[in-house]
N, C-alpha and C positions, 0 to 999 in steps of 0.2 A: 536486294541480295548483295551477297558481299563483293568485294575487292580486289579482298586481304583479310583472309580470317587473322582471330586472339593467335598468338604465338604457339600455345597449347595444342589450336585445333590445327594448326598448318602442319604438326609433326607428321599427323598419320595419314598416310596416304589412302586412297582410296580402297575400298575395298575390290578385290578382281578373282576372276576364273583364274587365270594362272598368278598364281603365288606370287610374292614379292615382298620381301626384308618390310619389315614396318619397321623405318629409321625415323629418328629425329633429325631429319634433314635440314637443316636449314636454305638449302639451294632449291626448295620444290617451294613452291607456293600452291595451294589447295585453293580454287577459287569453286563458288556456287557458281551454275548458270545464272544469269537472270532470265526472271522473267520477262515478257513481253517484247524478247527480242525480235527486230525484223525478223521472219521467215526466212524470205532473199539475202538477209546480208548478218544472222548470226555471230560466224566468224570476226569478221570487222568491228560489228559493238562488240563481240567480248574483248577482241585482242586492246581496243580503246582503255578499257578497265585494269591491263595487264602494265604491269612493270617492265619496258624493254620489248614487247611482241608487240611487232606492226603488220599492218594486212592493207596492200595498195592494190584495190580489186580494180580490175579491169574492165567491170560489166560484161563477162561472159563467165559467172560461177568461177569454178576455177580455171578457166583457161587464161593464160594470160596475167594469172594471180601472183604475185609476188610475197611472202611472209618471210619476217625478218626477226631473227631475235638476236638480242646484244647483235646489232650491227652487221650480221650472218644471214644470208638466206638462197633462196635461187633464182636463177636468172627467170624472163617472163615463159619463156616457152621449153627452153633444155635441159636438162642437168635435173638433179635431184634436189630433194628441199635439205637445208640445214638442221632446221629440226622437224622429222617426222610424226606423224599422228599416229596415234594409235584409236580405235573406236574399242572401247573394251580391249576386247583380246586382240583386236585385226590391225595388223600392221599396213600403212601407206605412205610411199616414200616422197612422193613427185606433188605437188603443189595442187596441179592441175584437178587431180580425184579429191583433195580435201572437202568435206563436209562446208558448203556455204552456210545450209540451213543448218543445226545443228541436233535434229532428230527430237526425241525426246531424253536424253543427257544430261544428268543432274547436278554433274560433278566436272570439273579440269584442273588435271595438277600439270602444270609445266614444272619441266624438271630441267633445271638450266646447266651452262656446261657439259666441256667431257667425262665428266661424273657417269651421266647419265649410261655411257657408252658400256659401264659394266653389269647395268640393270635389265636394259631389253633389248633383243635379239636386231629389231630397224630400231637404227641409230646413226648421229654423225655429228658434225663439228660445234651446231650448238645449242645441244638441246633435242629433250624430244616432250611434245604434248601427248598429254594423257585424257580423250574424253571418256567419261565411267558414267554405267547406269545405276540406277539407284536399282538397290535390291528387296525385296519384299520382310517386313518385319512380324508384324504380327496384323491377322487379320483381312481378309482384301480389300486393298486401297485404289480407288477409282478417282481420276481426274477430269475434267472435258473443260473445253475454253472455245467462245468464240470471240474473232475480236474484227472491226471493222474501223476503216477511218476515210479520209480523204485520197486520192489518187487513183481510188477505185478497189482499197483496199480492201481484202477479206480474208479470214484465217479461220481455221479450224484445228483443234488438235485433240487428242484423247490419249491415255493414260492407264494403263490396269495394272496392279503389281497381284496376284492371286496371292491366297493365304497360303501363305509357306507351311506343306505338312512335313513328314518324320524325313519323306524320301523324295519330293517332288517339289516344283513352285516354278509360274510362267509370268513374266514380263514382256507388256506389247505395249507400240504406240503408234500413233500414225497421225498424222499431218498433211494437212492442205493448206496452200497461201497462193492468194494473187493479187496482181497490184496492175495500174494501167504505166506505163511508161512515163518520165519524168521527160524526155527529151521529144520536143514534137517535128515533126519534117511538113514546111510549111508547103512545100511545094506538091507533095502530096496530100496534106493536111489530113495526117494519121499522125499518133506517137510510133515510135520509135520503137523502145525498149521493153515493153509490154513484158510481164513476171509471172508464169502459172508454177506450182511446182508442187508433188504428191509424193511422200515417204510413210515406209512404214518398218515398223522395226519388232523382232518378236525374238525370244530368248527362254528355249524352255533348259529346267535343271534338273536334276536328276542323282540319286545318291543309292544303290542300289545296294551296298552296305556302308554300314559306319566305316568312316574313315575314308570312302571313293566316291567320289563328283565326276558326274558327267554332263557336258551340257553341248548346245548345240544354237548358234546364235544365227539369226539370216536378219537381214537389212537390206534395202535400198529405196530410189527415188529416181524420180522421174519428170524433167524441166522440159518444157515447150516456151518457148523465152521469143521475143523478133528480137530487133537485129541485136548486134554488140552496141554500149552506151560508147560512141563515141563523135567528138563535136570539135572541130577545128578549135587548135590554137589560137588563141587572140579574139575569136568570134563569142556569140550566143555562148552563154550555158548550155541554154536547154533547147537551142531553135538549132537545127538542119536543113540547107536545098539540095536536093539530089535526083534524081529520078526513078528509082528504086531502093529497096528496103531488104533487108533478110530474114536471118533466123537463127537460133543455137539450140538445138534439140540434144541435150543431154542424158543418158542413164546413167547408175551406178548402181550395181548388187553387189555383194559381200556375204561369206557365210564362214562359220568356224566350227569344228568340230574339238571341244577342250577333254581332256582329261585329268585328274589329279588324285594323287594317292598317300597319304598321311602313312609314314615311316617310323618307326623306334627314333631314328634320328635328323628325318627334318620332310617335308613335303618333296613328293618329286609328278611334275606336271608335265604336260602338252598342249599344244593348242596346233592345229590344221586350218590351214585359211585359205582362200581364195578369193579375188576380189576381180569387177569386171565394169571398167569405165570404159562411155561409148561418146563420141561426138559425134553427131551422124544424123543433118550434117551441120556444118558452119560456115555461113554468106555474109557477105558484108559490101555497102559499094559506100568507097569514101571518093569527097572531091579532092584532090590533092595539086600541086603543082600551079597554082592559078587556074584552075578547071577543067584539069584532067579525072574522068574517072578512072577510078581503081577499084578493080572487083577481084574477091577472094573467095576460092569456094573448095574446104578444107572437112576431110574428115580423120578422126583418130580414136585408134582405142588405145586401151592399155589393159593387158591381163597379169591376174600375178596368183604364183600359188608360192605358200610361205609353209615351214615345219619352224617351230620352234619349241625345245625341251629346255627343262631346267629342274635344278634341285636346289632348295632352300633349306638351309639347317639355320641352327637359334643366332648363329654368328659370323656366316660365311652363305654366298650363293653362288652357282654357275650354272654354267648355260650353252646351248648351241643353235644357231639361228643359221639355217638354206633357206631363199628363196628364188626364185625362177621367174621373169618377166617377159614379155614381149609388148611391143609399142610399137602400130603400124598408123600410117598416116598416108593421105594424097593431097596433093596441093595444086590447084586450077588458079591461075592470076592472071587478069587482064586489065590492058591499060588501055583505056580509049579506045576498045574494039578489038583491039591486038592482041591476042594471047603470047604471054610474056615468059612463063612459067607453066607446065605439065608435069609434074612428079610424086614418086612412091617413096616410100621407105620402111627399111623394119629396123627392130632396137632390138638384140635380145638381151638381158640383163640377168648376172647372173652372181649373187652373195652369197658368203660363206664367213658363218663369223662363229669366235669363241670366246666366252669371257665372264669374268667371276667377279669380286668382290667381300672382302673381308669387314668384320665389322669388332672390334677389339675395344675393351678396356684393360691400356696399358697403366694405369696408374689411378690412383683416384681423383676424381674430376677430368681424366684425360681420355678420350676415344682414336682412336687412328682407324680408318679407312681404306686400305691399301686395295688396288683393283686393275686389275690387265684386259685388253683385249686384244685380239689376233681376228684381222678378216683382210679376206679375197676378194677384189670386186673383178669380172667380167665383163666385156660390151661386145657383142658383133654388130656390127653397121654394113646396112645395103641399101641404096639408095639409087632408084630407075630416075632416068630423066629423059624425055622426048621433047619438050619444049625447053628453051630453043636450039638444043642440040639432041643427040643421042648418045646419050654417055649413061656409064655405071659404077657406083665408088663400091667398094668390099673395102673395107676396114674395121683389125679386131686391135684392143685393147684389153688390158689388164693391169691392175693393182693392187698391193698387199699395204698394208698399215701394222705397226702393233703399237699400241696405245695407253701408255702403263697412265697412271692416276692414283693421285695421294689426297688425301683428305685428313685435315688434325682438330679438334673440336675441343674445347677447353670450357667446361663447365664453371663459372663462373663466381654465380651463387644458384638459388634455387629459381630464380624466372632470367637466370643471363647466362649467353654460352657465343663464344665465337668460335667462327671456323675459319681454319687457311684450307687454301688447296690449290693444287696443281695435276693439272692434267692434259692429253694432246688429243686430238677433235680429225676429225676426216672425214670427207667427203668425196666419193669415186668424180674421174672424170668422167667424157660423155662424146656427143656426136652431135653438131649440127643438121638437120635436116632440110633446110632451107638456104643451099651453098653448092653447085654445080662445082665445086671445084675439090678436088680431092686434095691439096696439100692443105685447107681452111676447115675441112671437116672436125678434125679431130680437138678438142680438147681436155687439158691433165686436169690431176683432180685437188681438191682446194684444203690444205693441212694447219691445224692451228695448235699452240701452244697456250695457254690458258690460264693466268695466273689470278685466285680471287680471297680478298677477304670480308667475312659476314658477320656479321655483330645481330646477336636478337635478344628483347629482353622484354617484361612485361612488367608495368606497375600497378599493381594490384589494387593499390589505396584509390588512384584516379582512375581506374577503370581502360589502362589506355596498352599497349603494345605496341609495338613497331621492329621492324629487320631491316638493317641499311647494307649493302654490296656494294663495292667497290672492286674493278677488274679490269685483266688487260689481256689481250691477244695477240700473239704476234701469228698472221695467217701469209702462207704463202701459197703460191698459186690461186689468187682472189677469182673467182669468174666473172667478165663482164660478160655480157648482150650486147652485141650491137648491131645496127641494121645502117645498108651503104658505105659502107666504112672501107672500102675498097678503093682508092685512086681511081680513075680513070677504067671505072669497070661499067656498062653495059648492064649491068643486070643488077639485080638488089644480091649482094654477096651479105644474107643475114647469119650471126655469127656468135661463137663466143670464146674469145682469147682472156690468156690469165695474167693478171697481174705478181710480176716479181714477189712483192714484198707488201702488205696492208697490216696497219697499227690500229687496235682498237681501243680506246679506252672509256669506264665506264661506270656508271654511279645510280644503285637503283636504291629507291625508299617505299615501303609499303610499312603502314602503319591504319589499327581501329582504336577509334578512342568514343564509349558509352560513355556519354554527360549524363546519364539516367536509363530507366528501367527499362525503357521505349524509344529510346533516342542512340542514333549508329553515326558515327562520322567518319571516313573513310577515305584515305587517301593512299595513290599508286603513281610513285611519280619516277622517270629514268634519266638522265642524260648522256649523252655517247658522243664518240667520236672519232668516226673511222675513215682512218687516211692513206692515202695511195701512199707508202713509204718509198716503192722504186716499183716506176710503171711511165715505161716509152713506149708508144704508140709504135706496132710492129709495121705500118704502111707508111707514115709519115713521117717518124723519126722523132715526134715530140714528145715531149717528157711530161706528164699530167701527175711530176710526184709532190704531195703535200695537199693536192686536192682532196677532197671527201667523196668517197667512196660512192658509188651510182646506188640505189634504193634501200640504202641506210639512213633514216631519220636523223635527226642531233638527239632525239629525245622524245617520252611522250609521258604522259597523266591524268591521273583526272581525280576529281576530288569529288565526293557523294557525300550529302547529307539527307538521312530519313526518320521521320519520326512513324514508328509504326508500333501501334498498340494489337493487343491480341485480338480485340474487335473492334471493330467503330472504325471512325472517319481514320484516314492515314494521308501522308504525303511526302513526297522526296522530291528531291531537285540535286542533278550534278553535271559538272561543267568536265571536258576534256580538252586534251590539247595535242600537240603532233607538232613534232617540231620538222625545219627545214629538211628538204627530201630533195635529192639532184635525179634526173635518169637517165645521166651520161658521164663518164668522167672527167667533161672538159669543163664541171660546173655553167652550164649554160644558161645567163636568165631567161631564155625562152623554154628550156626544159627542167625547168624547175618547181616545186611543188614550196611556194615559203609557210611558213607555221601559222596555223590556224588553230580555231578555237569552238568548239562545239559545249550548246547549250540545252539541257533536257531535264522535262517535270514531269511528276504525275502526281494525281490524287486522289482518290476514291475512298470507299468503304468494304469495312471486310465481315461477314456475318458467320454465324458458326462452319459453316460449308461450304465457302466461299468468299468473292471478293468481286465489288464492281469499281473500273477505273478508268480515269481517264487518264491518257499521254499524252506529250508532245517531243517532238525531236527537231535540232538544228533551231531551236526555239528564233535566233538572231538570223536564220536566213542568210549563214554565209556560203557564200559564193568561194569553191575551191574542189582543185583536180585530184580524187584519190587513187589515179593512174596516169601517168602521161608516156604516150607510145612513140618516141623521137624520130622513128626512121619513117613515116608519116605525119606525122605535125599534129596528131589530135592526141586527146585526154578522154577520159572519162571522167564526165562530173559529179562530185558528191551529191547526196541526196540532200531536197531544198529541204526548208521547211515539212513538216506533216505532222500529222495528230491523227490520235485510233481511241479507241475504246472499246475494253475488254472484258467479256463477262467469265468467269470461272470458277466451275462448284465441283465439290467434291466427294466421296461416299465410298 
């Protein structure tokens, strides 16, 4: 599956329950899911495929997950993501609830830049992802797969889209995967990191007269996981001694209520959300310190109900996005017996946003873009603590943004068109939860300035297209994480302070080129570079400016070649890469991730109704951390080597 679709196909964006401008954008890249992605780790291979989006998983699903786009993203545990998801119509701001597995989702447009910020109601500084289901055409189309391999692996999924009549049509999927753990605890001699995980997703439609859609979307999923993947620095990959073991037992449900109504002069929609992520709970005993146990035992939800309304005419869209959060958590820590930490907290979060988007032909060959946005962010922070004091923080915040955005697009000839633009990005601040101290709680929220230009064009004779970006940012209030970072403190003071001033710069290429009828080549490649401009160390006094920014890559890509006929034998093979990752701003080689290289094939055969194949993944069996946790000394190690094989028919 693709990339980076033909130039042609990247215009149109997906199709959706609530409305949205179908531009020729050249800042959205439209990518297919692939098939036969891990279950467990979805997100990660797709973002591998993506131009500029990195995903440094943790091994606890989303907790702990970091996603990055053009150099942007959220800290491992606070603050909100850079660029949010949306599943169809459901908006999710925070990293943490993102989709690991990725449902059955046929489609993802990332939509890059503050652009974005005039299109959907959750939005921020850069970007926001779009995953879309596929919708029912003509007839009904059933799928099933199962697929098994090495680790203990097994998957199951299925697929219905009903035949679409005059006024109805339902789409459902559902999914099983588990896998044995990659990391074994010798000392126990069990794995570790053990993967069960069961979603299901259903979507009925409904049109009660010409011209009104009503629909009504539910989803969610359900992980029974042990412990979190993580393995001393310096040490084993995949070997642990410890003496006990955990768990991470996560939910998530999600349901939306859309409406939409076709005008004399342009669509005007709805969509109602609610969404409900649970950690509950989450254990962990790491050795630390020379052979100190350290044990954490942590639970957290997060609830959110969203309105978002819009009207879309042939030339112009706006829009108004409320949504309402709360994020509770408890946190038990003990060190070598001693309980070191006892604490609560709630989040409540609370957005107000407004904002439009023009879409004009002022001249011939010439398009302008012009687009605003106005929002309110909210925070109340309360935070109980009894261990190892009795103290209580109350602190509220609040922030306004307005966001203007220009886009110019210069039609070239008939396959060439470049685009400038400018535009400014935000991101609310937030509240640490793991920080007994009340003037360390609080921090401001993270603003960027956005300058890009896009070149797209397609040559028809060789079969080949390609869109190159070139961009730069100037972001102030950067957010770091960090954990200890306190002088002379007693306790873990974990934390997030902002960086003055950070410089991004950045250069992405996607491009398909058919050598034949049957034959796909494809390449997604970024490079970046994001640098602490002006950032002193508020405890210490040192200056870390010119460094590279904490869980911002240099770069990533990957290149796919497949030869796939409409039946018979097929085969692909594509290589990725990831460049150098720090996750600290002092560039530390002990906490650093340096650039690696990942290798994957399959091949099988495909029959009118199906297809049998075999995988592999990490083919070269390298050895490297797609998380590192600095204020504890461990990582999380990539996945080794593995292979599966997958049957799937369809009807």
């Amino acid at each position: 599956m693709s990339a980076g679709l033909l130039a042609e196909e990247v215009q149109k964006l997906p199709d959706m329950q609530v409305a949205r401008p179908v531009t020729k954008d050249v800042l959205v890249t439209l990518t297919d899911v692939p098939s036969g992605l891990d279950g467990d780790a979805g997100l990660v291979d797709l973002a591998r495929r993506t131009a500029g989006f990195t995903v440094s998983d943790a091994g606890a699903r989303g907790f702990g997950t970091i996603t990055t786009l053009r150099g942007l993203g959220n800290t491992p545990f606070f603050g909100d993501s850079s660029a949010p998801v949306y599943l169809d119509d459901i908006p999710l701001a925070t990293a943490a609830t993102f989709p690991t597995g990725l449902f059955d989702f046929t489609s993802v447009a990332v939509h890059r830049g503050p652009q974005a910020n005039t299109l959907f109601g959750r939005a921020a500084d850069a970007g926001v992802i779009q995953f879309t289901s596929a919708r029912p055409q003509s007839g009904t189309q059933s799928r099933a797969s199962v697929t098994a391999g090495d680790h203990g692996l097994f998957a199951a999924s299925a697929t219905l889209l009903s035949a679409p009549t005059a006024d109805t049509d339902v789409t459902a999927g559902f999914g099983y995967s588990q896998r044995d753990g990659y990391i074994r605890n010798t000392t126990l001699n069990q794995t570790v990191d053990d993967r069960e995980s069961l979603s299901a997703r259903v979507k009925f439609t409904h049109r009660p007269v010409a011209g009104t859609e009503v629909s009504l979307h539910l989803l969610g999923s359900r992980t029974r996981d042990g412990a979190q993947a993580l393995v001393p620095l310096g040490g084993p990959f995949f070997a642990v001694q410890r003496g006990q073991e955990g768990r991470a037992d996560t939910d998530f449900a999600a349901a939306a209520l859309g409406f939409s109504r076709d005008l004399a002069t342009g669509t005007l929609s709805s969509t109602t959300s609610y969404s409900n992520w649970e950690l509950s709970p989450y254990s962990n005993r790491l050795v630390v310190f020379g052979g100190f146990d350290f044990d954490s035992v942590m639970t957290q939800t997060q609830r959110t109900f969203a309105e978002e309304l819009r009207f879309v005419a042939a030339n112009w869209s706006a829009g108004t996005f409320w949504s309402t959060a709360r994020t509770r958590g408890s946190t038990d820590r003990i060190f070598s017996g001693f309980p070191i930490e006892r604490s609560s907290f709630t989040t409540d979060a609370d957005t107000l946003a407004v904002f439009g988007r023009g879409d004009f032909t002022v001249a011939e060959g010439w398009t302008l873009q012009p687009g605003l946005r106005a929002e309110r962010a909210e925070k109340d922070f309360e935070r109980i603590e009894t261990i190892p004091g009795s103290t209580i923080i109350r602190r509220g915040e609040d922030w306004s943004a307005l966001l203007p955005s220009l886009a110019a697009t210069r039609k070239l000839d008939e396959t060439t068109d470049l685009t400038l633009s400018l535009g400014r990005g935000f991101k609310a601040g937030g509240f640490s939860a793991f920080t007994g101290r009340a003037d360390l709680a609080a921090f401001g929220p993270q603003r960027a300035w956005t300058a890009e230009a896009a070149y797209r064009t397609t040559d028809k004779e060789n079969n080949v297209s390609y869109t190159a970006r070139a961009y730069a940012s100037r972001v102030t209030g950067y957010q770091i994480e960090r954990s200890f970072a306190v002088p002379n403190s007693f306790t873990d003071e974990y934390l997030v302070v902002n960086a003055d001033e950070t410089r991004v710069l950045g250069f992405e290429l996607e491009s398909v080129w058919k050598p034949g009828a049957d034959w796909t080549v494809q390449l997604a490649a970024s490079v970046s570079r994001a640098e602490l401009r002006d950032f002193t160390d508020p405890f210490t006094g040192t200056s870390y400016s010119g460094n590279q920014a904490p869980y911002a890559p240099t770069g990533n890509g990957a290149l796919r070649v497949d030869y796939r006929p409409g039946t018979g034998f097929f085969a692909g093979a594509g290589v990725s890469w990831t460049g150098t990752t720090y996750y600290d701003e002092q560039e530390s080689a002990m906490f650093a991730q340096r650039s690696y290289t990942l290798i994957e094939a399959e091949a099988g055969y495909a029959f009118a109704r199906g297809e049998v194949r075999i995988f592999g993944r990490n083919l070269g069996d390298e050895e490297y951390y797609s998380a590192i946790t600095p204020g504890v000394g461990h990582a999380t190690p990539g996945a080794p080597l593995s292979w599966g094989v997958e049957l799937s028919v369809g009807w």
